[in-house]
N, C-alpha and C positions, 0 to 999 in steps of 0.2 A: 120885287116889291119890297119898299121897305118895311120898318118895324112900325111905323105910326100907319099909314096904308093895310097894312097887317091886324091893326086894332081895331081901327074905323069898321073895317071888313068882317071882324068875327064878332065885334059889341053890335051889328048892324045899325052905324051911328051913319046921319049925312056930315057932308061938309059943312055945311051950314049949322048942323045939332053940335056937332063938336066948333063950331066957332065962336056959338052963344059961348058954348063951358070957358072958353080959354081968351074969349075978347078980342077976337079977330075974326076976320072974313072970311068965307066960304072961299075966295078966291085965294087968299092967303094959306087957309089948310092942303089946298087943292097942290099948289107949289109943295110946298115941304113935303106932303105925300108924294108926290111925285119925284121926289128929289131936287126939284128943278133950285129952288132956296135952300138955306141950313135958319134956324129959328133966333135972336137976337138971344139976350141972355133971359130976358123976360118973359118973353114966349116960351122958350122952354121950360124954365121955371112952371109957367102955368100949364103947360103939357104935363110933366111929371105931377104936378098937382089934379089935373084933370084924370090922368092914369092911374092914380095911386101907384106912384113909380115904378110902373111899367114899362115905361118908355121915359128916358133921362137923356140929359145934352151928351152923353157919350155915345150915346146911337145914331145920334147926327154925326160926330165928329167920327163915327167907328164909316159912315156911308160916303160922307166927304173923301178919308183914306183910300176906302175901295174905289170911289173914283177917278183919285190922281194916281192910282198905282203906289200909293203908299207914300208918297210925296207930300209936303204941308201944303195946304191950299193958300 
């Protein structure tokens, strides 16, 4: 589980509540929670803003890493 799926889960926010916060889709947070995306530079922007920088684009790029085996994607 990542760390934004990790937040969603203990704030007990939906994907849809966090998508008003940050100006995207239910279907859009549902990706990046899942991993399936990493977030544009804006959207993260607005994630760390929505978290009170809990979560920052380096948790993306820290899940990207884990998934290429430490490889640049």
């Amino acid at each position: 589980m990542n760390k934004l799926a990790e937040y969603l889960e203990r704030e007990k926010l939906t994907l849809d509540e966090f998508g008003k916060r940050i100006g995207r889709s239910a279907a859009t947070v549902s990706r990046l929670a899942r991993g399936v995306n990493k977030p544009d530079w804006g959207t993260a922007a607005m994630i760390t803003q929505a978290t009170e920088g809990e979560i920052t684009i380096g948790d993306f790029c820290d899940a990207v890493e884990a998934a290429t085996g430490g490889e640049a994607a």
